[in-house]
C-alpha positions as CSV (number, residue, x, y, z in Angstrom):
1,X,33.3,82.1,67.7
2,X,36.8,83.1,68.2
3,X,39.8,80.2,66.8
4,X,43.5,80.8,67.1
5,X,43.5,80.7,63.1
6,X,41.3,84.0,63.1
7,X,42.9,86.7,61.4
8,X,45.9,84.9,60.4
9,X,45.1,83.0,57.8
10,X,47.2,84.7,55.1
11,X,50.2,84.3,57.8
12,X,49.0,80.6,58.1
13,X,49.1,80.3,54.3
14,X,52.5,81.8,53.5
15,X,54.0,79.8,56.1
16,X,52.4,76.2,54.3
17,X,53.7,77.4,50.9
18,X,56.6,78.3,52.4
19,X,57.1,74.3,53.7
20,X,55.4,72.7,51.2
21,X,55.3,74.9,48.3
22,X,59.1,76.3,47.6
23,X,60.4,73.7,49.5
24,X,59.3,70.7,48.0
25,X,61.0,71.1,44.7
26,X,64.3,70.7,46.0
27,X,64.3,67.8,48.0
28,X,65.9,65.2,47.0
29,X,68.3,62.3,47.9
30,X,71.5,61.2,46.8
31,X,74.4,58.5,48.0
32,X,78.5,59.1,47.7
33,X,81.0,56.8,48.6
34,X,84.2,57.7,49.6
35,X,87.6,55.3,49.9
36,X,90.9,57.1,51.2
37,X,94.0,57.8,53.6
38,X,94.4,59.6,56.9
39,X,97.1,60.4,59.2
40,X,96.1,60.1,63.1
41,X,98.3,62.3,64.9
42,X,98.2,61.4,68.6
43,X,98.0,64.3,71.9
44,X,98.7,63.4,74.8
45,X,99.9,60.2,74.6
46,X,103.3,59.5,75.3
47,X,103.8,56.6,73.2
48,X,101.5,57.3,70.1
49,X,102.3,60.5,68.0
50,X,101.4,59.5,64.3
51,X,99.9,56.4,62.8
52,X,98.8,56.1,58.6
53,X,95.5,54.5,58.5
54,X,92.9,53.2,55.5
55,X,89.1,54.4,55.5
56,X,86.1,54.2,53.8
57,X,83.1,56.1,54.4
58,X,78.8,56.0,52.7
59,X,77.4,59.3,53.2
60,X,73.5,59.8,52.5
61,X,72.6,63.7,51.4
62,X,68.9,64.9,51.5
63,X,68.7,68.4,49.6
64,X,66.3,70.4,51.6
65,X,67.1,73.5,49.7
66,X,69.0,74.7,46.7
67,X,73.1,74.4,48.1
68,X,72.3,73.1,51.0
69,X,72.9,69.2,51.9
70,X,71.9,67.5,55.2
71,X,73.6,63.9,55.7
72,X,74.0,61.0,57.7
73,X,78.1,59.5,57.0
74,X,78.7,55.8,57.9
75,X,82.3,54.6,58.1
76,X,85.4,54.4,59.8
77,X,89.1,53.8,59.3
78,X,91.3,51.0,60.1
79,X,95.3,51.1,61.8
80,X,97.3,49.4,64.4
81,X,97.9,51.3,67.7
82,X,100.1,50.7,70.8
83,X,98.5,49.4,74.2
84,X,100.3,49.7,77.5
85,X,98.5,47.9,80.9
86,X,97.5,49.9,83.6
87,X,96.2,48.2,86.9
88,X,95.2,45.3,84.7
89,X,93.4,47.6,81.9
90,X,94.1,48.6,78.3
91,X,96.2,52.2,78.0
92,X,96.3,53.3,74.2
93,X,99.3,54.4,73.6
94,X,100.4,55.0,76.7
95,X,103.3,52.6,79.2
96,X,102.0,52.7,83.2
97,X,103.8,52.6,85.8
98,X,101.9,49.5,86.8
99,X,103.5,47.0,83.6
100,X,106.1,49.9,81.9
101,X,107.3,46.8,80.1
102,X,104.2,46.1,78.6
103,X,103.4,47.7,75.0
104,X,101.7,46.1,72.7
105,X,100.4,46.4,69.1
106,X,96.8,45.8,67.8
107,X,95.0,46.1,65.1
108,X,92.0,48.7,65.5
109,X,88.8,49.7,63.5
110,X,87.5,53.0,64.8
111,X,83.7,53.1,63.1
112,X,82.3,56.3,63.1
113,X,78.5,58.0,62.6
114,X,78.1,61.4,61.8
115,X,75.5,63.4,61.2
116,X,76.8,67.0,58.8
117,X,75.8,69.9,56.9
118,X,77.2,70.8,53.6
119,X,77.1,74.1,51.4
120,X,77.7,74.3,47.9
121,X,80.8,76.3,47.1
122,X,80.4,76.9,43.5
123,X,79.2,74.2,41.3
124,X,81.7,71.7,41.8
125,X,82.5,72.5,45.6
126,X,81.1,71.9,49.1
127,X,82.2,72.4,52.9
128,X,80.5,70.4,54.9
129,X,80.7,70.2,58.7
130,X,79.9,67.1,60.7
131,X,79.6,65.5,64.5
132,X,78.9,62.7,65.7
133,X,80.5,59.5,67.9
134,X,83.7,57.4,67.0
135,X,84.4,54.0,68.4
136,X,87.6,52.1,69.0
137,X,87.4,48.4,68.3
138,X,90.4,46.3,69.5
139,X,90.8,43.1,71.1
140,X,92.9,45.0,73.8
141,X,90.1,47.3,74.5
142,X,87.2,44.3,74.8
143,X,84.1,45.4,76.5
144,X,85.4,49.4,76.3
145,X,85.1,49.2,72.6
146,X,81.7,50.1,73.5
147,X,82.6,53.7,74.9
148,X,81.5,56.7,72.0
149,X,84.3,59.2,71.6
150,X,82.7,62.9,70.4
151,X,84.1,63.5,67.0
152,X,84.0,67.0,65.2
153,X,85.0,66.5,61.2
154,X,85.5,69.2,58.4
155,X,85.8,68.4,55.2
156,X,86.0,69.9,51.5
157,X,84.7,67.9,48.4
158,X,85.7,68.8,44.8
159,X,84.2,67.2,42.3
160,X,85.9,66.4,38.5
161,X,84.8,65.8,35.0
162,X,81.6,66.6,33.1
163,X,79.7,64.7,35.0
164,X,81.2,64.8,38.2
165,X,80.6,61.5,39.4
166,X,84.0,61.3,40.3
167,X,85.7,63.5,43.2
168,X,88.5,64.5,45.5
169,X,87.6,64.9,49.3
170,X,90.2,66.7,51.5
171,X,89.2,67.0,55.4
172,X,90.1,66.8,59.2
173,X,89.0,65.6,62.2
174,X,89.0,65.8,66.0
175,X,88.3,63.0,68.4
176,X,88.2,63.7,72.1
177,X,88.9,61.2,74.8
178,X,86.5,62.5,77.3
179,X,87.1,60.1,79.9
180,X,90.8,60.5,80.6
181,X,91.9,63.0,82.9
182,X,95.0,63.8,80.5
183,X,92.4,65.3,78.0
184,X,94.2,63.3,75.3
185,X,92.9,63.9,71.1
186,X,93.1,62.6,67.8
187,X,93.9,65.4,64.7
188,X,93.5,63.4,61.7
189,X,93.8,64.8,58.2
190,X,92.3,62.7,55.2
191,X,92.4,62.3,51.6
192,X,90.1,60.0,49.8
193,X,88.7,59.4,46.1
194,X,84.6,59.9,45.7
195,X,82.0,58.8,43.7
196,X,78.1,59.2,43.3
């Protein structure tokens, strides 16, 4: 009787030592923390261009192969940003036409998930490349805190000492406003301190 494993079974059986074999080995699991500074520079807004902010950040590597790092990163940063009113609705940092009187500050947390890649660059260097969504929490946003902003992040770890359980991380990221017509962006450069 003919099976779809017939005459592929050494195929069949590279392929499982392949997975479960060479593989295995290398899998493995470790947690970072990170606690830093950024800058978020503002585009397309006519009333926010640059604001320092103060972040912290729990990223979760699994190993699935020798310099290579998959990762889930839990965190966000914390700053005040300007709010205009348009037609009775938040505007960050931008005055309407509607209130161009009305500008107001407020504190915002912008949490953040990301899911990322990183490759070893030597043995006390990565670059790792992430995505995910950002949120912006204010009490002049209210219910649109709830809206996920697409964030692209890069980022460069350097680890120091012996052991290197102590590091630098150096990176940047992008956060698109999809829903306004004006196309407006966060850049943000970052610098934090991290540990393992």
């Amino acid at each position: 009787m003919s099976t779809p494993l017939r005459g592929r079974g050494p195929t069949f059986g590279a392929l499982v030592l392949l997975l479960f074999g060479v593989a295995k080995p290398a899998r493995a699991t470790h947690l970072e923390g990170s606690l830093g500074a950024s800058l978020v520079l503002g585009r397309g807004f006519s009333e926010l261009k640059e604001r320092r902010a103060l972040g912290a950040d729990v990223r979760l590597w699994w190993t699935p192969a020798p310099g290579l790092d998959l990762g889930l990163q839990l965190g966000g940063d914390v700053t005040s940003f300007p709010y205009g009113n348009a037609d009775g609705e938040p505007d960050l940092g931008n005055r309407s036409g509607y209130a161009p009187d009305v500008l107001d500050e407020s504190f915002t947390a912008m949490p953040r998930m990301l899911l990322g890649a990183r490759r070893a660059l030597g043995d006390h260097a990565g670059l790792s490349l992430s995505v995910g969504p950002t949120f912006l929490v204010s009490d002049r946003l209210g219910v649109f805190s709830i809206i996920p902003y697409p964030t692209i992040a890069l980022a460069v770890d350097l680890a120091l000492g012996a052991d290197s359980r102590f590091g630098l991380r150096a990176g940047v990221s992008y956060l698109y406003f999809w829903l306004a017509s004006s196309h407006p962006a966060f850049l943000t450069p970052s610098l934090a301190l991290t540990w393992r």
